[in-house]
C-alpha positions as MATLAB code, in Angstrom:
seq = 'XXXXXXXXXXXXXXXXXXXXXXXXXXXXXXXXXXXXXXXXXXXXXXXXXXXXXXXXXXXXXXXXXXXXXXXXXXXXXXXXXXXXXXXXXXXXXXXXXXXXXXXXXXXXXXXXXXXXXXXXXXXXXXXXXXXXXXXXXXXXXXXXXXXXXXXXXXXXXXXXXXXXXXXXXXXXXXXXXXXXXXXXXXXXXXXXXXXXXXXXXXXXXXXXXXXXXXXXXXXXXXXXXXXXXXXXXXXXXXXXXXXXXXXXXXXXXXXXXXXXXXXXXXXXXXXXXXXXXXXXXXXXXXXXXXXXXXXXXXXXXXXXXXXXXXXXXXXXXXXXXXXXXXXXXXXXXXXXXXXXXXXXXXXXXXXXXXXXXXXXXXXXXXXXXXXXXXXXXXXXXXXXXXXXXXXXXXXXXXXXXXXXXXXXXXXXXXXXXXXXXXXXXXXXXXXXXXXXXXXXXXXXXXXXXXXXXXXXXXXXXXXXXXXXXXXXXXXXXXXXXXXXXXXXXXXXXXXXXXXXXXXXXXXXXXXXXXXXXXXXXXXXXXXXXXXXXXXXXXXXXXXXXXXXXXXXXXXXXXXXXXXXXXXXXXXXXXXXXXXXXXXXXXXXXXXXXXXXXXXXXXXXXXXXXXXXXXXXXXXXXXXXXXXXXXXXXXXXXXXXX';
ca = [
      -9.028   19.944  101.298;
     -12.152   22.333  100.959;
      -9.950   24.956  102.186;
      -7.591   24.076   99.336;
     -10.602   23.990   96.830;
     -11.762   27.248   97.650;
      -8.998   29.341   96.881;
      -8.288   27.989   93.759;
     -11.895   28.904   92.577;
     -11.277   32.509   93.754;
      -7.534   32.661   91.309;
      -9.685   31.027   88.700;
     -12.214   34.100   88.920;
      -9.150   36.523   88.741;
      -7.829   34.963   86.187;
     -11.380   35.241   83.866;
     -11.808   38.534   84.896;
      -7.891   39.064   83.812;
      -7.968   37.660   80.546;
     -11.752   39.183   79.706;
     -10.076   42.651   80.313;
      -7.198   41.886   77.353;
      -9.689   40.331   75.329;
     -10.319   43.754   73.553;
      -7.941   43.894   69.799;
      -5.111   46.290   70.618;
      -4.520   49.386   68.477;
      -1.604   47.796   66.926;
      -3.346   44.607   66.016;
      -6.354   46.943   64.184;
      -3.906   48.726   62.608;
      -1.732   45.530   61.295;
      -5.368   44.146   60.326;
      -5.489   47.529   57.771;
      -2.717   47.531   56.590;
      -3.203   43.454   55.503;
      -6.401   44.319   53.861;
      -4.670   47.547   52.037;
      -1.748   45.015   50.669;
      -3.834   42.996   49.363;
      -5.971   45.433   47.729;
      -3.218   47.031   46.024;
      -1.603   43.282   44.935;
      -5.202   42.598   43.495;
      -4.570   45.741   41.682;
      -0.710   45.550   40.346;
      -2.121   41.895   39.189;
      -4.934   42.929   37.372;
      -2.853   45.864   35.863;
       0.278   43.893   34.616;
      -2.184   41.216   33.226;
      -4.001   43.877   30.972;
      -0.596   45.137   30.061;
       1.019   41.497   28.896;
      -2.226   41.133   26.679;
      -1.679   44.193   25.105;
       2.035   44.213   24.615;
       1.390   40.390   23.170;
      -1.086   41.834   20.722;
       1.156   44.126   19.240;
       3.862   41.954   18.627;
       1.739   39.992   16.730;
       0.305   42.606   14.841;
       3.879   44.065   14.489;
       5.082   40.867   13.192;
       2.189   40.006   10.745;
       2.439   43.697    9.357;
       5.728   42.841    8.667;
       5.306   39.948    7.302;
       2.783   40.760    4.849;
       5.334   44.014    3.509;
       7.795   41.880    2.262;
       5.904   39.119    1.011;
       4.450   42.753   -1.586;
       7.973   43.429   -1.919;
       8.929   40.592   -2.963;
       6.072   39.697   -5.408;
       6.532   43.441   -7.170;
      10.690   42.575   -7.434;
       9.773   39.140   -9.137;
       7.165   40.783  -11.305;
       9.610   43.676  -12.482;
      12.104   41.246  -13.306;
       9.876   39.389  -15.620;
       8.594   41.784  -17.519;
      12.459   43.074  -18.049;
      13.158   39.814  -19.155;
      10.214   39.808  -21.874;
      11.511   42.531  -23.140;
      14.690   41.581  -23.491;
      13.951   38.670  -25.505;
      11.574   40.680  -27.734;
      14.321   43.267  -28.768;
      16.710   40.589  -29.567;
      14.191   38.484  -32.119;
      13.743   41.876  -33.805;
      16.844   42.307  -34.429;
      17.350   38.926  -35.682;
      14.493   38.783  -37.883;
      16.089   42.403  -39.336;
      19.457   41.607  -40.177;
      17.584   38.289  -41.803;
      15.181   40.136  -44.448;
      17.809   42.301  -45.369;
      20.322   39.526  -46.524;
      17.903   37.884  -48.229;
      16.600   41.108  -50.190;
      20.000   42.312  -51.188;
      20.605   38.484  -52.708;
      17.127   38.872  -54.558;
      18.328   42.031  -56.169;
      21.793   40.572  -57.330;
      19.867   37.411  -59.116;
      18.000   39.783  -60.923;
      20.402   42.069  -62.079;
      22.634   38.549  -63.055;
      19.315   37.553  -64.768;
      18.850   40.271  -66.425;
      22.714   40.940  -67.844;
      22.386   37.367  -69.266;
      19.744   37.932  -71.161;
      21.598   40.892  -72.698;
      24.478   38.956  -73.458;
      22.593   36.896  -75.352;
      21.630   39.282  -77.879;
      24.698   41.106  -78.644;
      27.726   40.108  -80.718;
      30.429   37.825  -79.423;
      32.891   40.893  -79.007;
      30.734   42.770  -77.132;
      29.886   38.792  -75.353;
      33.598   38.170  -74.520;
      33.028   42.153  -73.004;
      30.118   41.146  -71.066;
      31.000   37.637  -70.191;
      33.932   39.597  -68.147;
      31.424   41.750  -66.878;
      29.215   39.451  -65.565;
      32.082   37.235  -64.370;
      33.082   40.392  -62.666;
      29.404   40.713  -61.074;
      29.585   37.316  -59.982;
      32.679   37.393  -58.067;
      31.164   40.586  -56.322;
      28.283   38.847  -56.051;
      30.316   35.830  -53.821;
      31.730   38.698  -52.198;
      28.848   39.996  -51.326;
      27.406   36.800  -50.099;
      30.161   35.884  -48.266;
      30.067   39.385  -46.548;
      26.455   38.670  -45.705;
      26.937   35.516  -44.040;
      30.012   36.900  -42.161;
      27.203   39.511  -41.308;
      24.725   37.303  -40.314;
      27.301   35.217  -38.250;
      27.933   38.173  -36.797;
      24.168   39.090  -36.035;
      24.054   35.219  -34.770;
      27.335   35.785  -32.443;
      25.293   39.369  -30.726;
      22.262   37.343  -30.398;
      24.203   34.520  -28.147;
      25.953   37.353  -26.781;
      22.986   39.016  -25.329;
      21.257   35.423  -24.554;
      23.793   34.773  -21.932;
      23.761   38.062  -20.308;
      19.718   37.338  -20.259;
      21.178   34.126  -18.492;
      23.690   36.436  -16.707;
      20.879   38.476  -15.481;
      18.765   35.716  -15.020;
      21.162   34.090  -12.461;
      21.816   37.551  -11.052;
      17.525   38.063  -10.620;
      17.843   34.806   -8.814;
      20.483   35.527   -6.513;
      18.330   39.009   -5.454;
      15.552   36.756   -5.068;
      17.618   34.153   -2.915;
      19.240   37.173   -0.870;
      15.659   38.792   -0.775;
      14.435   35.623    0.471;
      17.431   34.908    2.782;
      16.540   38.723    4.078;
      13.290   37.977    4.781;
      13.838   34.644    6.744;
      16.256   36.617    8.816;
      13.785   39.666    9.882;
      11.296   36.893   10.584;
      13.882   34.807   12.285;
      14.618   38.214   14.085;
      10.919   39.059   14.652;
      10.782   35.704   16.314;
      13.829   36.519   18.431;
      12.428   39.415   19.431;
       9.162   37.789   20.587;
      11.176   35.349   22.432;
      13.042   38.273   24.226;
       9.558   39.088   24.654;
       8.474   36.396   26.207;
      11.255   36.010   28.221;
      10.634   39.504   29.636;
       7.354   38.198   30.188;
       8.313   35.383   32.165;
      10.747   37.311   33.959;
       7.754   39.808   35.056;
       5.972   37.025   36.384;
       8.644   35.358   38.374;
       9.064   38.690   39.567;
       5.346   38.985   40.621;
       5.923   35.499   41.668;
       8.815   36.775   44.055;
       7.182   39.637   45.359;
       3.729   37.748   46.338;
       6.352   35.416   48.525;
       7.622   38.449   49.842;
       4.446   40.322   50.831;
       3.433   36.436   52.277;
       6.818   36.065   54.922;
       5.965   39.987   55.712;
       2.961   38.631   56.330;
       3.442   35.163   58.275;
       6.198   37.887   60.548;
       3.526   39.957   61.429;
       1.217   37.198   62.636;
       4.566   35.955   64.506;
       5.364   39.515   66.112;
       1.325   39.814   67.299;
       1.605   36.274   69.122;
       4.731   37.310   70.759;
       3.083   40.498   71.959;
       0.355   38.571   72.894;
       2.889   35.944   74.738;
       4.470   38.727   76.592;
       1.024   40.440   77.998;
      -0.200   37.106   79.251;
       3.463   36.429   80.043;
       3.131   37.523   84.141;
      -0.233   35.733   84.480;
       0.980   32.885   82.977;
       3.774   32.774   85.776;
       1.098   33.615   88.241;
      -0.752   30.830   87.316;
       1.539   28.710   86.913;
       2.248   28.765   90.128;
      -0.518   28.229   91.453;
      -1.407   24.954   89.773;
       1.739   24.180   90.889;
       1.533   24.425   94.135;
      -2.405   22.581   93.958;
      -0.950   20.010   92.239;
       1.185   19.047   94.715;
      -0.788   19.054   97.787;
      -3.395   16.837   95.808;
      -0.751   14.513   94.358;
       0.618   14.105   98.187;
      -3.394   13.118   98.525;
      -3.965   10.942   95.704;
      -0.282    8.970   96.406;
      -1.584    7.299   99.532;
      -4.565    6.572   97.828;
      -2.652    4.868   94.516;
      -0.496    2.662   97.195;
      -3.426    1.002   98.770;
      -5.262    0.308   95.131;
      -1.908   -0.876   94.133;
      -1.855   -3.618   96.935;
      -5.478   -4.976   95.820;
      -4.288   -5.085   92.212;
      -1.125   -7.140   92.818;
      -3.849   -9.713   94.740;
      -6.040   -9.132   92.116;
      -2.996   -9.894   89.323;
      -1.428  -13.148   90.858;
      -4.857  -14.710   91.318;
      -5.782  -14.031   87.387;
      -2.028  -15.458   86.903;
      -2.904  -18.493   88.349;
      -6.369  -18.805   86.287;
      -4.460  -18.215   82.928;
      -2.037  -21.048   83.311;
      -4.857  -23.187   83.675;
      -6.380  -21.938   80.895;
      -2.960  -22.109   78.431;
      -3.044  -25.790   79.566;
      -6.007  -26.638   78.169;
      -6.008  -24.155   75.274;
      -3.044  -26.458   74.626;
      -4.462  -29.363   74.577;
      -7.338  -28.233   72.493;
      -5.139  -27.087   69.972;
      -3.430  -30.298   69.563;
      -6.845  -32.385   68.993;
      -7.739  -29.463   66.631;
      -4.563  -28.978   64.170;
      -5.089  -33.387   63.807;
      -8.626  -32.788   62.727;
      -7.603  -29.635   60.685;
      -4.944  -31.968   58.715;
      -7.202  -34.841   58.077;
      -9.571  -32.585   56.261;
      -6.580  -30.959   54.324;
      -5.724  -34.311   52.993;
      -8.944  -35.076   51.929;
      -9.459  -31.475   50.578;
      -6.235  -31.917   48.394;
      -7.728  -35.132   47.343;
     -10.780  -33.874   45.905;
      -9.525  -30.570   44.410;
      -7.120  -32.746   42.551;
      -9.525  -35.044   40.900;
     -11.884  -32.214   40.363;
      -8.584  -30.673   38.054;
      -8.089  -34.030   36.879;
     -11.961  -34.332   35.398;
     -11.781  -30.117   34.189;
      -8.167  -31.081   32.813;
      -9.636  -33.722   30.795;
     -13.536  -32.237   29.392;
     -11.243  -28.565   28.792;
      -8.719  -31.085   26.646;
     -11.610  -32.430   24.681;
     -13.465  -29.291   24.375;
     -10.141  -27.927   22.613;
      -9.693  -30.568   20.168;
     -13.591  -30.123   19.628;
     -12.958  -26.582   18.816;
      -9.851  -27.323   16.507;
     -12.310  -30.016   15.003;
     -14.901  -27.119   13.795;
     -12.487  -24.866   12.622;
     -11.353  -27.537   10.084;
      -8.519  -30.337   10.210;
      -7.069  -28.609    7.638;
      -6.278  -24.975    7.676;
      -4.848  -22.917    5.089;
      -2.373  -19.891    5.854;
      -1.007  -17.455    3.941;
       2.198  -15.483    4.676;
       4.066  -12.760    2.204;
       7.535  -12.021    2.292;
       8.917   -8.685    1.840;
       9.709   -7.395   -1.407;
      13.236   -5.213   -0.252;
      16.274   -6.805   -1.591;
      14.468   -9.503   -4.375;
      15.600   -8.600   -7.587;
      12.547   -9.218  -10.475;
      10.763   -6.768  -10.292;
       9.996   -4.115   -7.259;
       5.645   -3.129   -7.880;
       3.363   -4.934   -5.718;
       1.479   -7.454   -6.925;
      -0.131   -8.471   -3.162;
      -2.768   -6.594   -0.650;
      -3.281   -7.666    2.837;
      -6.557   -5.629    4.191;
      -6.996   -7.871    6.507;
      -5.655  -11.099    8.564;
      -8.156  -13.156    6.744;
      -8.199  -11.212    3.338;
      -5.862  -11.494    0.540;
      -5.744   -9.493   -3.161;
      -3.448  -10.640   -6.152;
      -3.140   -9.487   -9.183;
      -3.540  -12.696  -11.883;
      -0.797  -12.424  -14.940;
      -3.103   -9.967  -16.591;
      -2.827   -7.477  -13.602;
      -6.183   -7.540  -12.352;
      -6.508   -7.895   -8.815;
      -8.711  -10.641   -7.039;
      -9.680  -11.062   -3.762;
      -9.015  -14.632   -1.487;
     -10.706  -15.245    1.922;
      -7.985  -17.831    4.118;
      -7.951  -19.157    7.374;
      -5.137  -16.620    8.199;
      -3.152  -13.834    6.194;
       0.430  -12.820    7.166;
       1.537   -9.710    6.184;
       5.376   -9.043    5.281;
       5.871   -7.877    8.640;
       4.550  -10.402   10.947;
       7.251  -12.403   12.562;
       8.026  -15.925   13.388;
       6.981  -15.647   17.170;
       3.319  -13.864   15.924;
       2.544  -16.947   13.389;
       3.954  -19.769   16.000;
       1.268  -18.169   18.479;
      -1.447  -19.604   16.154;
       0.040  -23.065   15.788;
       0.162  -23.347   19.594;
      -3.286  -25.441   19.820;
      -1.808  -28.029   17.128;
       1.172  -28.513   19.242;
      -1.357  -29.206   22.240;
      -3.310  -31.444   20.198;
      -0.119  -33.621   19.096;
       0.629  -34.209   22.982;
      -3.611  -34.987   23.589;
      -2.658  -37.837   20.515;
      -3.236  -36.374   17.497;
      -1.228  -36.732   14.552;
      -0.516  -32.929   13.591;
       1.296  -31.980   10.176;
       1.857  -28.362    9.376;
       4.027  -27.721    6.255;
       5.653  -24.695    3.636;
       4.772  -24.703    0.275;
       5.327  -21.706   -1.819;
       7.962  -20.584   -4.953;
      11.910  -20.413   -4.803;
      12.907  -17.851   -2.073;
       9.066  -16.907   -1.005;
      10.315  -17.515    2.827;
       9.283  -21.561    3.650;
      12.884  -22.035    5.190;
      12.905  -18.831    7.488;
       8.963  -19.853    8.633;
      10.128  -23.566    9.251;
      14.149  -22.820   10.823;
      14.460  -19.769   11.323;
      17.394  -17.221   12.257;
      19.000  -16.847   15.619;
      17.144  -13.831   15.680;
      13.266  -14.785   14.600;
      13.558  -18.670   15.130;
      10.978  -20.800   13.137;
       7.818  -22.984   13.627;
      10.556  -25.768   14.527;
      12.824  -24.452   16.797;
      10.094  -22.710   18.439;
       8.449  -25.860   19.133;
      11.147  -27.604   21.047;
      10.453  -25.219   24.040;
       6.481  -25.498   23.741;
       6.237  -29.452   23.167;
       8.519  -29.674   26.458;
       6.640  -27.922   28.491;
       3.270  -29.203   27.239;
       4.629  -32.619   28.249;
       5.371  -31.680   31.487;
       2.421  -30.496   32.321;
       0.195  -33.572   30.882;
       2.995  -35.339   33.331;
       1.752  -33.507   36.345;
      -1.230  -33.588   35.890;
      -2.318  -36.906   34.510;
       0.841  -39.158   35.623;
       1.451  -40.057   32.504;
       4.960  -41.335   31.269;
       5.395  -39.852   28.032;
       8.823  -40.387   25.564;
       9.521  -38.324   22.295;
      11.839  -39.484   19.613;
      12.666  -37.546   16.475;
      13.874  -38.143   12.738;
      15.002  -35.587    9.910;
      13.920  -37.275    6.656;
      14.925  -36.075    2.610;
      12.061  -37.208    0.223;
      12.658  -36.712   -3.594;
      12.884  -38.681   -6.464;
       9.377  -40.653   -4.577;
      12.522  -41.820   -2.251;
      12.804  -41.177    0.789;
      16.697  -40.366    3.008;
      17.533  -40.669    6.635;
      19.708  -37.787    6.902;
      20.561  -38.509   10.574;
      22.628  -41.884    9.091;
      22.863  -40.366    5.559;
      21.293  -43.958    4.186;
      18.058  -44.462    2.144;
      15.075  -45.098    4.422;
      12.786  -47.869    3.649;
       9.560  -48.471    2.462;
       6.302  -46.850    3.725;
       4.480  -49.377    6.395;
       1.641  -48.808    9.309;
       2.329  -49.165   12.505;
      -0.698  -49.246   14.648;
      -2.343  -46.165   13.580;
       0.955  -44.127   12.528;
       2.623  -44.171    9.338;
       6.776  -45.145    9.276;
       9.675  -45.767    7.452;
      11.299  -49.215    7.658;
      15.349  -48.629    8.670;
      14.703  -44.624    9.306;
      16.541  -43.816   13.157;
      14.920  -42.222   15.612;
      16.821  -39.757   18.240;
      15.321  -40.367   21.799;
      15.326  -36.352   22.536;
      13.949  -35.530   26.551;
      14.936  -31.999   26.506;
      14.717  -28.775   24.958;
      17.813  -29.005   23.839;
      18.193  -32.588   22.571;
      15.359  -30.973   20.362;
      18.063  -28.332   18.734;
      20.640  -30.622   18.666;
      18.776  -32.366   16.236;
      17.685  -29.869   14.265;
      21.192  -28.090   13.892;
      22.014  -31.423   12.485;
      19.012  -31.059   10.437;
      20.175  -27.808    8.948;
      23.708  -28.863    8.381;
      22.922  -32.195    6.723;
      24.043  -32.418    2.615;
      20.584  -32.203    0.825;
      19.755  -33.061   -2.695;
      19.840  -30.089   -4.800;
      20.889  -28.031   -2.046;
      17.340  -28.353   -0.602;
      15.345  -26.933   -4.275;
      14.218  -29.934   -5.262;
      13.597  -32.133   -2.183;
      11.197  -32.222    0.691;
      12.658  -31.791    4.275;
      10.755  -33.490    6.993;
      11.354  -33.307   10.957;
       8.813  -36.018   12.481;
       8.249  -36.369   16.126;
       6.922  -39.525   17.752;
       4.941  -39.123   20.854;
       4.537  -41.988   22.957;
       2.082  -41.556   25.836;
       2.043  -44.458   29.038;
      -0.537  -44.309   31.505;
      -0.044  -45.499   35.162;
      -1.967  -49.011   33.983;
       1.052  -49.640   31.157;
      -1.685  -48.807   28.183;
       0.516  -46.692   25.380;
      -0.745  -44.176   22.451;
       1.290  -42.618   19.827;
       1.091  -39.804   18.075;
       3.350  -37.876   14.805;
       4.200  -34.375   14.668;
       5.625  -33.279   11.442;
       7.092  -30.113    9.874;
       7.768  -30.379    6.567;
       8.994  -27.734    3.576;
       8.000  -28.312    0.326;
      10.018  -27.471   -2.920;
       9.183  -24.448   -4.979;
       7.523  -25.414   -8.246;
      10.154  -25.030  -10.901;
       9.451  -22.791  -14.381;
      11.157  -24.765  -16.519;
      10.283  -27.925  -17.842;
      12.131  -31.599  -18.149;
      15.409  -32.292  -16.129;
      14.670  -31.846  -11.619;
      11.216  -30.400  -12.736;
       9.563  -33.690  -13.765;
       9.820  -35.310   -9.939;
       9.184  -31.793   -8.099;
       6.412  -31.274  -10.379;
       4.905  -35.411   -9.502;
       5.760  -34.774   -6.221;
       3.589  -31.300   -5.747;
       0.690  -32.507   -8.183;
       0.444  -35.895   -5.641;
      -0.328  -33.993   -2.408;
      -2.566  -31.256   -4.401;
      -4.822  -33.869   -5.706;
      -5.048  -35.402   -2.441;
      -5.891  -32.482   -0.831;
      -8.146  -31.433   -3.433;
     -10.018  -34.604   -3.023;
     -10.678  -34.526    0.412;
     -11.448  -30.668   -0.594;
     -14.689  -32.239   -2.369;
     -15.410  -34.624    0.165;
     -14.625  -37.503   -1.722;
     -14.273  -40.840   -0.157;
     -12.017  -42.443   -2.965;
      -8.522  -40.256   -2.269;
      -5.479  -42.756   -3.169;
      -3.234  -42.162   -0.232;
      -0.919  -44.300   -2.294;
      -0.068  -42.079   -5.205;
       3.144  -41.322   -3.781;
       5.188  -42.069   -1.020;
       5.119  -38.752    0.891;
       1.063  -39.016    0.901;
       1.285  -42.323    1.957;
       3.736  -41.760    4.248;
       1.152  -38.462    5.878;
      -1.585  -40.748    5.047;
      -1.955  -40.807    8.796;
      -1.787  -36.850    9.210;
      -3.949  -35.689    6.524;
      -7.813  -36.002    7.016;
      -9.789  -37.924    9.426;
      -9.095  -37.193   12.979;
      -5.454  -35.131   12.196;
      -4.670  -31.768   12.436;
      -3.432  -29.948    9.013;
      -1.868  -26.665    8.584;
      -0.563  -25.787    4.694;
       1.287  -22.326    5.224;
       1.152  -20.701    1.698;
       4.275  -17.953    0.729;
       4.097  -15.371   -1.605;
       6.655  -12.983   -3.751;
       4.964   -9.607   -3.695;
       6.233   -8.526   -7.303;
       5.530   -8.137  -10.363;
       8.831  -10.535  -11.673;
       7.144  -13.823  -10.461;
       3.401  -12.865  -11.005;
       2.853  -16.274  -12.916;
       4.439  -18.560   -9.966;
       2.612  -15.896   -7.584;
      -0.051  -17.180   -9.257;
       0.452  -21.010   -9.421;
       0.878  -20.738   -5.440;
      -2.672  -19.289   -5.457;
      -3.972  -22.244   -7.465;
      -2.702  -24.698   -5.550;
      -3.686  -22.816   -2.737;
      -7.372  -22.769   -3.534;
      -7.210  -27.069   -3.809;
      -7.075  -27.095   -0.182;
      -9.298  -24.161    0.656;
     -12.533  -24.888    2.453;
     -11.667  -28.557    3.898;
     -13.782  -29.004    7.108;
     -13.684  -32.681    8.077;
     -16.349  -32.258   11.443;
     -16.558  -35.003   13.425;
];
């Protein structure tokens, strides 16, 4: 083996002593070296020159082209200028003329009175023969005299017919100065459109340049990446007979000491197959009582899983609840009742188009009173004309919440004829309203009070007509009865309610809602949809709550006739409202039905939303402003607990 060892230390020496002698850089390698450094010199070069000459050829195109530019734009003003001053005097020549052939009519009919004048007075002094003589005459003179006239107004007609003669070939030339100008113009947009062109060819050159460039650096870079691939073949092919050499020679080592180290590997392989079945034999013990301890720890790990769940759960409970009250809290110190404003668009309402309405801001509002001068309003919100459905049913979210907690929540429309209160209440298929939008929220609000609490909770609903202080079922088409308190809601004796446990039990009702007969066609009524929430906890203890949408009628103009209920009807709830406004603990609930009836969801503990519309135009200015005045009644209510 040290035999063995030796020799292969004395190749390894031949081979250093090999490889040192071709360590040297060949000739060809210097020379390929040169020549890499000269290519890229003169690249460097080429660059640098076709860069200096693209900056110079861009600067003269645009000098070229604004040198160009600025020539016609001369022309043109001195063509223009010539043609008005041809024009001037034109129309000069033509009143001279005019005035001309005027002052010499009107001498030569001077001179004829005169002479007439003056034969009369000669006729007067001579006898009647020599009268009769000159009466002739002078009859004579006066038919030339007609004749004359008349051949001076034929001249002046004449004169007259030259002067429109030559003021329509001034229009003649006019039109023709215009076309020059137009082709002039048309000219000029060409040579810049042209000019442009060019520069584009230009450009394109340019860009063709570069990708040449472009083409030629990837070029010069395979001629490169070749050479470096020839030198490490000629490299490969000088070491090529050593490599061989050597080759061999590890070869042959290699196999005497593999031949060595195979014995050895068969004896270490014996130990490790003793070593192998006795760590076998250890492990199955081991997986036997990893087993077991496994087993004793996944009944421990469930226990405290339970118990876990347990504990998270009435920690959620307890949050569920204090975030619930917190909520209503907040709702509480914003103000029970809120006032909204929202303002149609103006496109497609026919009196009047100018805007009467400004909405800087979502809490800012300017109208112009019936004088026109603008005043500002500060609401809870302000709706521009084009906020949607979905954007104003985002901010009545909380009330819905609150209606599910138990609280009785009313939100209603009250505004003019056509301001909008049936699209914010119903809707279109396309932008549903406050009510259909609420069938999908209220369900899934109960479900998750449900969940969470294990409360049983059932929801019945009822679409009610009030007018005339009367009040309709419009599910049964019958007169509902009397106002009367039913724990701490409000009802109506006889009025059906619809069990609805769905989403779409909810839609039903309200497309039967929509479709129902109303009085008036629905101007001079109140339409209600009133939800009854009935909450049972696990223990059988119940609570019930009322959520109501409701849409007022527009205030009529006229007087007498529909007006005098709609007119009861809208002064009841204002003075109401205006009451608790000031705070004042006297407010007659019982003034009408309809407050008596939302007696229970008005003040106190209820929630309150009165969404305000507007006509942004200058046709309904006075019931603009009547809106704003009743408006301003309910403004400022905060009933704090």
């Amino acid at each position: 083996m040290s035999e063995i060892t030796d020799q292969l230390s004395e190749l390894l020496a031949i081979w250093d002593d090999f490889a040192a002698a071709n360590a040297q850089p060949s000739e060809e390698e210097e020379r390929a070296r040169r020549e890499k450094e000269e290519e890229e010199r003169r690249k460097k070069e080429e660059e640098a020159k076709r860069e200096a000459d693209r900056v110079a050829a861009k600067k003269k195109v645009e000098e070229m082209r604004r040198k160009k530019l600025e020539m016609q734009r001369e022309k043109l003003e001195m063509e223009l200028l010539k043609e008005q001053l041809e024009e001037a005097k034109i129309r000069r020549q033509e009143a001279e003329r005019k005035t001309a052939a005027e002052l010499e009519a009107k001498e030569t009919l001077r001179k004829l009175q005169e002479e007439i004048d003056q034969m009369k007075e000669e006729l007067g002094k001579r006898p009647s023969g020599a009268r009769d003589f000159l009466q002739q005459q002078m009859e004579k003179e006066e038919k030339g005299r007609e004749e004359l006239e008349k051949e001076a107004e034929k001249k002046r007609e004449e004169a007259e017919a030259r002067v429109e003669a030559k003021r329509q070939e001034l229009k003649a030339g006019e039109a023709k100065v215009k076309a020059a100008q137009d082709k002039l113009k048309a000219q000029a947009d060409k040579n810049a459109a042209k000019l442009k062109a060019n520069e584009s060819v230009i450009r394109a050159k340019l860009v063709d340049k570069e990708q040449e460039i472009a083409d030629a650096e990837k070029k010069l870079k395979e001629t490169q990446q070749r050479i470096e691939k020839e030198k490490a073949e000629l490299k490969k092919q000088q070491a090529t007979g050593m490599e061989a050499f050597k080759k061999n020679l590890k070869e042959n080592a290699v196999k005497m000491i593999e031949e060595e180290n195979k014995r050895k590997v068969e004896e270490a392989q014996a130990q490790v197959d003793a070593i192998r079945a006795e760590c076998d034999s250890q492990m199955a013990e081991m997986q036997v009582e990893l087993d077991a301890a496994l087993a004793e720890a996944a009944a421990a790990r469930d226990n405290d899983i339970i118990q876990e769940v347990a504990r998270l759960k009435g920690l959620y409970e307890k949050e569920s609840k204090e975030r619930k009250k917190l909520y209503n809290d907040l709702v509480d110190l914003k103000g029970n009742i809120r006032i909204y404003v929202r303002v149609r668009p103006a496109q497609g309402f026919d009196p009047g188009t100018d805007a009467t309405i400004r909405t800087p801001t979502d809490e800012m509002l300017i109208v112009n009173n019936p004088d026109g001068k603008p005043k500002n309003f500060d609401f809870d919100k302000v709706f521009g004309p084009k906020i949607t459905n979905a954007q104003i049913f985002d901010e009545t979210i909380p009330l819905l919440s609150s209606a599910v907690d138990g609280y009785n929540v009313l939100i209603f429309c009250q505004g003019n004829l056509r301001s909008g209160k049936s699209h914010t209440t119903m809707g279109t298929s396309d932008d549903p309203g406050l009510a259909r939008r609420a069938a999908a929220e209220l369900m899934k609000l109960i479900k998750e009070k449900e969940e969470m609490g294990g409360d049983k909770i059932e929801v019945t609903g009822s679409i009610i007509e009030y007018a005339g202080d009367a009040f309709k079922d419009l599910s049964s088409g019958s007169s509902a009865g009397a106002v009367t308190s039913s724990g701490t809601l409000q009802k109506l004796a006889d009025l059906s309610e619809t069990p609805v446990a769905s989403e779409d039990d909810i839609s039903a009702l309200l497309d039967k809602a929509e479709s129902a007969p109303k009085a008036g066609d629905g101007k001079t009524c109140a339409f209600i949809i009133s939800f009854i929430i009935k909450a049972t906890n696990p223990a059988g203890a119940a609570t019930f709550s009322k959520l109501s949408f409701m849409e007022l009628p527009g205030a009529p103009p006229e007087k007498g006739g529909d007006a005098i209920p709609i007119t009861k009807m809208l002064a009841a709830l204002g003075d109401v409202i205006f009451k608790l406004a000031k705070k004042d603990k006297n407010v007659n609930f019982k003034a009408s039905q309809l407050t008596n009836f939302f007696s229970d969801s008005i003040g106190g503990k209820a929630k309150t939303l009165m969404i305000c519309h507007l006509i942004p135009t200058t046709g309904v200015a006075a019931e603009t402003w009547q809106t704003m005045q009743y408006a301003m009644k309910a403004k400022g209510v905060e009933m704090k607990k």
